[in-house]
PASEBA-1860 file (N, C-alpha, C; in nm, 3 decimals):
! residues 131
1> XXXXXXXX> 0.647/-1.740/-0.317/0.647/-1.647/-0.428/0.680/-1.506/-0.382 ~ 0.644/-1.452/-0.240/0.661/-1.343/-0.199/0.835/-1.355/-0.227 ~ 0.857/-1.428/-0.173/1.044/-1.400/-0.197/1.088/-1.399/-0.295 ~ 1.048/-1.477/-0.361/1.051/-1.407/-0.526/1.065/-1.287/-0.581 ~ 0.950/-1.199/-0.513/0.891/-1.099/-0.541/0.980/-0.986/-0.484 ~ 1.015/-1.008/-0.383/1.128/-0.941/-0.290/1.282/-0.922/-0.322 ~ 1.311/-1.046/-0.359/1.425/-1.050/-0.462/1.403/-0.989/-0.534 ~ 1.341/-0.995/-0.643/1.322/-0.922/-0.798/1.356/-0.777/-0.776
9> XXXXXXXX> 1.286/-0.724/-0.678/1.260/-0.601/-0.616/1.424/-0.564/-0.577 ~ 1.483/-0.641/-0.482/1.605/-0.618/-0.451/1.725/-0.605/-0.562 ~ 1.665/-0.709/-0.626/1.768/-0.680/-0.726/1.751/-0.581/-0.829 ~ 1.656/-0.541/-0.881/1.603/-0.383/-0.952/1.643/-0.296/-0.920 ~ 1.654/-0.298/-0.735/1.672/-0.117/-0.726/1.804/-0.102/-0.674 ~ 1.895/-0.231/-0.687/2.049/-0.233/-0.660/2.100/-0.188/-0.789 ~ 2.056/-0.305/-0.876/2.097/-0.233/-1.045/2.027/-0.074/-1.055 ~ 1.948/-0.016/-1.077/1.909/0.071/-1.057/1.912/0.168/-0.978
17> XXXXXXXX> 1.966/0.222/-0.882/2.062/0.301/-0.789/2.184/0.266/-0.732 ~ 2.312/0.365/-0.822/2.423/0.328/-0.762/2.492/0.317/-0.648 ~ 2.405/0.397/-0.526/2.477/0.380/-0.438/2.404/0.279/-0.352 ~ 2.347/0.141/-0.375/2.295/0.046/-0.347/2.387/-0.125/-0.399 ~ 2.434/-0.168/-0.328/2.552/-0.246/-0.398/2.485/-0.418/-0.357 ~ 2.492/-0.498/-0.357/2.449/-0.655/-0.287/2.585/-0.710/-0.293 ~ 2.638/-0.770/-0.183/2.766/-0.801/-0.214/2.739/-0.987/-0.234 ~ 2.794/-1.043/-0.345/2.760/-1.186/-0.398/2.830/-1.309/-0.260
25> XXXXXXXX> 2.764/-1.386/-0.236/2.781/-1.458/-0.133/2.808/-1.579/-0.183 ~ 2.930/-1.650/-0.143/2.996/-1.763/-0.241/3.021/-1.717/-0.390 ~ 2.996/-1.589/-0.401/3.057/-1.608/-0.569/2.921/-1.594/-0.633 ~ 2.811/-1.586/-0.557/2.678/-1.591/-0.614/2.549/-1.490/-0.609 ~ 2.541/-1.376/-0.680/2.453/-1.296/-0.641/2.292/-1.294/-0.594 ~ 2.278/-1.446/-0.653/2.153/-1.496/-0.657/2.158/-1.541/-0.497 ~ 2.247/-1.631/-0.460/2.240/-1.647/-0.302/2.226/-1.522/-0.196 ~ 2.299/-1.420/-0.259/2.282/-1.278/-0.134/2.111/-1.221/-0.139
33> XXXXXXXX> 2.067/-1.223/-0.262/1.948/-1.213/-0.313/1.827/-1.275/-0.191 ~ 1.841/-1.414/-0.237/1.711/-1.462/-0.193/1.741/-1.475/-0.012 ~ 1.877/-1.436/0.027/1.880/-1.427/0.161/1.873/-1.324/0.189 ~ 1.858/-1.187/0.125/1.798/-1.065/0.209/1.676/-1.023/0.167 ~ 1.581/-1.153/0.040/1.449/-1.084/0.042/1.373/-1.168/0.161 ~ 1.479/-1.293/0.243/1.402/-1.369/0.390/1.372/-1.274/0.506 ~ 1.515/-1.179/0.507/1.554/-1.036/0.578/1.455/-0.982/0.574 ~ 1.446/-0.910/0.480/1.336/-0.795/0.426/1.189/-0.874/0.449
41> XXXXXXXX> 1.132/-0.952/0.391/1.030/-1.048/0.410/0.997/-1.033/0.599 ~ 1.124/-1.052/0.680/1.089/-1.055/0.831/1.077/-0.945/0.881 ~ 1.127/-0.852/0.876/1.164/-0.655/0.837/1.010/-0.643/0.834 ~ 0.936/-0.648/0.696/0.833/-0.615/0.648/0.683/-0.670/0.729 ~ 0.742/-0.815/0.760/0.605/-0.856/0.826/0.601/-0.827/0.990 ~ 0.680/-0.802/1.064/0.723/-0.812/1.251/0.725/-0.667/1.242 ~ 0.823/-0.574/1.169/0.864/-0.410/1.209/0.747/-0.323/1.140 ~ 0.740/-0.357/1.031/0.715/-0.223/0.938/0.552/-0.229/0.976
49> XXXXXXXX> 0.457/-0.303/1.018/0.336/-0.308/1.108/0.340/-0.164/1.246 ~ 0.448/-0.189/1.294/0.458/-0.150/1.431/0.506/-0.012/1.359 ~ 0.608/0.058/1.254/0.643/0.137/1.239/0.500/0.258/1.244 ~ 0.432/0.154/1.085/0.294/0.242/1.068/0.184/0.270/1.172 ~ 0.178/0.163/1.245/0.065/0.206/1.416/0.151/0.331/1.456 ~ 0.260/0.332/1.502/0.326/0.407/1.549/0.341/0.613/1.499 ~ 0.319/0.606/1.359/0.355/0.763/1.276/0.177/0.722/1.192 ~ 0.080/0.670/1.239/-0.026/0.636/1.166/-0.093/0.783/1.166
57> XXXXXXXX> -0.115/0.906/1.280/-0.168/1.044/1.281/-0.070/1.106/1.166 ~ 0.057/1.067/1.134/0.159/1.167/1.057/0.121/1.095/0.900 ~ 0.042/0.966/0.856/0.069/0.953/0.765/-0.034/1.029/0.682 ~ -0.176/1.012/0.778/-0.282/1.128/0.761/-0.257/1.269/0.716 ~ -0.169/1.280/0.832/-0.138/1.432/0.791/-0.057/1.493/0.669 ~ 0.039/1.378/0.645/0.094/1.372/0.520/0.032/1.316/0.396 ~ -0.077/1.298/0.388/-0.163/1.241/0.292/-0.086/1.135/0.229 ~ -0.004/1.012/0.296/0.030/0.916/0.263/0.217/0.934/0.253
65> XXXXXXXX> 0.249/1.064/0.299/0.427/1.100/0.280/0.489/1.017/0.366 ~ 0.458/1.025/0.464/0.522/0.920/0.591/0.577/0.807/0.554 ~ 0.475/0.751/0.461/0.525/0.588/0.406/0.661/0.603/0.366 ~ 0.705/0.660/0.297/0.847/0.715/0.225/0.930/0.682/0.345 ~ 0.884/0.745/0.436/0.982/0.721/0.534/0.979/0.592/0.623 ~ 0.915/0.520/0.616/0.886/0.414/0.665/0.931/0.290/0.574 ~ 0.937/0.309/0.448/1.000/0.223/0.324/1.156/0.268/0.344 ~ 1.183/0.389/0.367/1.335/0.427/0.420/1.407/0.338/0.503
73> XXXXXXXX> 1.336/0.381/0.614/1.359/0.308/0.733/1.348/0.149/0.707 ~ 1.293/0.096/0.649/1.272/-0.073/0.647/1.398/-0.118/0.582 ~ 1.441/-0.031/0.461/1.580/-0.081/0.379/1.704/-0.023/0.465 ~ 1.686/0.049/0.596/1.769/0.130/0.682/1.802/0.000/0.758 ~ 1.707/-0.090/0.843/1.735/-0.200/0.896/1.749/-0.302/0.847 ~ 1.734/-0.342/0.666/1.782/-0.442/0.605/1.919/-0.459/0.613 ~ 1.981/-0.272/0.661/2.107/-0.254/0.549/2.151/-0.267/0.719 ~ 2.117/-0.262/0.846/2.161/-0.287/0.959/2.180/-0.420/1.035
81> XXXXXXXX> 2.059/-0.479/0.940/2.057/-0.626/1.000/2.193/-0.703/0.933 ~ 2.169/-0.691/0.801/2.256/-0.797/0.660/2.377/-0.715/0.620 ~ 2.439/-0.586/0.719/2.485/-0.501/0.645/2.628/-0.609/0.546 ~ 2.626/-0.677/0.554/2.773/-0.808/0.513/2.691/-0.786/0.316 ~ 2.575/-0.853/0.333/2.519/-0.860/0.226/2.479/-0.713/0.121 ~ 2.448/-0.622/0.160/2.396/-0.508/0.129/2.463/-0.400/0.166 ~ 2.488/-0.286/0.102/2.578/-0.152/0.128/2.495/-0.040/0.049 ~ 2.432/0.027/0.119/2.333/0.142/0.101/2.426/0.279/0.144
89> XXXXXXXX> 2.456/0.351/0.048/2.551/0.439/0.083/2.469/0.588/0.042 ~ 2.407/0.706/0.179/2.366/0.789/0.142/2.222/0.841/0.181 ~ 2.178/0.943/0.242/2.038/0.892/0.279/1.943/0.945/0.178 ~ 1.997/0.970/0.064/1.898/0.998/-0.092/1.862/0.815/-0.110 ~ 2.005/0.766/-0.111/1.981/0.650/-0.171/1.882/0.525/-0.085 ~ 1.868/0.530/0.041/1.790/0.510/0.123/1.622/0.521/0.067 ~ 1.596/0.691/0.080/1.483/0.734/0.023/1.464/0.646/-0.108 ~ 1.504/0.649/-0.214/1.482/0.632/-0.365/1.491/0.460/-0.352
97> XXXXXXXX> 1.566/0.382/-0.279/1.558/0.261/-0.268/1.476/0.201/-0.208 ~ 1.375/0.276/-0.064/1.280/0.229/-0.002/1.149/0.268/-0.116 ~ 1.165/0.327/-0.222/1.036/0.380/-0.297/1.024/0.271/-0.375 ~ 1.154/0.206/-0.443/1.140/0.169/-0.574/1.139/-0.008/-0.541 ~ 1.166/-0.041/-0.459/1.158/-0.157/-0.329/1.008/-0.191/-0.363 ~ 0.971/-0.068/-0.255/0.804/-0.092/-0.262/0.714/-0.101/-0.414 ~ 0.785/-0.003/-0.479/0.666/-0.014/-0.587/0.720/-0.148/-0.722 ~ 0.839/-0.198/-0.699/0.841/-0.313/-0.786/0.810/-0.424/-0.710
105> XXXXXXXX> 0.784/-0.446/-0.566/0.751/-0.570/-0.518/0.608/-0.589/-0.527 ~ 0.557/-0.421/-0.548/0.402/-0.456/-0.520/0.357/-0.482/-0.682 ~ 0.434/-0.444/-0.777/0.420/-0.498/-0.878/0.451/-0.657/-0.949 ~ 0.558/-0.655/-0.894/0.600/-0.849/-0.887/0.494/-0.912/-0.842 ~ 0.456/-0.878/-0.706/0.360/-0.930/-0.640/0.168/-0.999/-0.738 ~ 0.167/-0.874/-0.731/0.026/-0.864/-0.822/0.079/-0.943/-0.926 ~ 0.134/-0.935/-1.057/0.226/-1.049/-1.149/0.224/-1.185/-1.128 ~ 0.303/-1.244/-0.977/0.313/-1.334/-0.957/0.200/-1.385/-0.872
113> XXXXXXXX> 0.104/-1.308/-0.838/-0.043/-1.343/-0.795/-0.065/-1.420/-0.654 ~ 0.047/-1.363/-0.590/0.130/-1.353/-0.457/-0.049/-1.237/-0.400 ~ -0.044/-1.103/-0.389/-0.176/-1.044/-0.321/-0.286/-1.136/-0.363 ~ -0.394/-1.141/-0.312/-0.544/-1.209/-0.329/-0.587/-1.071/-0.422 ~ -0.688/-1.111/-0.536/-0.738/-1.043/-0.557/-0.887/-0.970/-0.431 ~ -0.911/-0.865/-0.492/-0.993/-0.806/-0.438/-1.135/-0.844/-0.436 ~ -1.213/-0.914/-0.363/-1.350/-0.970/-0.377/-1.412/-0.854/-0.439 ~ -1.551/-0.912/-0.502/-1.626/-0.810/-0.622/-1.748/-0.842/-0.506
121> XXXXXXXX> -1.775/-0.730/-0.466/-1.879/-0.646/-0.405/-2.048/-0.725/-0.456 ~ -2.144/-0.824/-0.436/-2.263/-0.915/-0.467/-2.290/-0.788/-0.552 ~ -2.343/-0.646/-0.505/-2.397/-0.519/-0.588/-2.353/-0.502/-0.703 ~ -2.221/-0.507/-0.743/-2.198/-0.441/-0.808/-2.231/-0.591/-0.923 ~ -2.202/-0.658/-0.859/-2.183/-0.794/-0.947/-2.361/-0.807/-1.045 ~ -2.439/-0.749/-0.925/-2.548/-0.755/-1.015/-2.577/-0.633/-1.086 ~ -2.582/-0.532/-1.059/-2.606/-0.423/-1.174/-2.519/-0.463/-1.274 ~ -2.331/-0.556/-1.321/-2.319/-0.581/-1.436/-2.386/-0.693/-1.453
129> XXX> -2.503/-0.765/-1.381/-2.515/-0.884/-1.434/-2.660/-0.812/-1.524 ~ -2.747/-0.682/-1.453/-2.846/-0.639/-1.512/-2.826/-0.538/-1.647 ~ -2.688/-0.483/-1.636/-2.677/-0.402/-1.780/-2.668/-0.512/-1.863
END
C-alpha cells in the first residue's frame, strides 16, 4: 500500500508542478509511476534515515526547516537515480516537489491506513472511561 501511496504522491506533484515531468514507460504512465514510487520507497527507507542523523542539530535549529531540504534532496536522488523516468527541472521545483511529495504521501498514507495508528495512552483511556 505504501507504493500506492508513493505513486499517488508522485503523480500529484508531477501534475501539479510544471517543471516536474514522468516520462511514460512502454506507452504507460502508470508503469513509470509504480517504478519510481519502488525508487523513492528505497531513497526514503536506506538514505533519507542517514540524511536526518546527519543535519539532526540543524533541524533543531531550524525548528523543523531542514526537512525541506532533506525532502529536496530525496526527489534530487530520485531524479539522479531514475533520471530516464523523471525530469525535475529547477531547484524551486525540487523544493516545492520534495514538500508536496511529503505531505500527499503522508496523507495517502494515513487514508490508506498504511501508518499504525497511534496507541491511546491506559490514562487517558480511563479518565474518558470516568467522565
Amino acid at each position: 500500500m505504501r507504493l500506492v501511496a508513493n505513486a499517488g504522491a508522485l503523480a500529484v506533484t508531477a501534475t501539479a508542478i510544471p517543471n516536474i515531468d514522468i516520462v511514460p514507460l512502454g506507452g504507460s504512465r502508470a508503469w513509470s509511476l509504480l517504478i519510481l514510487a519502488a525508487i523513492f520507497g528505497v531513497v526514503n527507507t536506506l538514505i533519507k534515515p542517514l540524511l536526518q542523523a546527519f543535519v539532526l542539530p540543524f533541524i533543531f535549529d531550524t525548528l523543523g526547516g531542514a526537512v525541506i531540504v532533506i525532502n529536496s534532496l530525496v526527489l534530487y536522488l530520485l531524479d539522479a537515480i531514475a533520471g530516464n523516468l523523471i525530469h525535475v527541472r529547477g531547484f524551486l521545483s525540487y523544493v516545492l516537489g520534495g514538500l508536496l511529495v511529503y505531505a500527499v504521501a503522508l496523507v495517502l498514507e494515513n487514508v490508506l491506513g498504511v501508518t499504525p495508528p497511534i496507541p491511546r495512552d491506559d490514562a487517558v483511556a480511563r479518565d474518558e472511561e470516568a467522565a
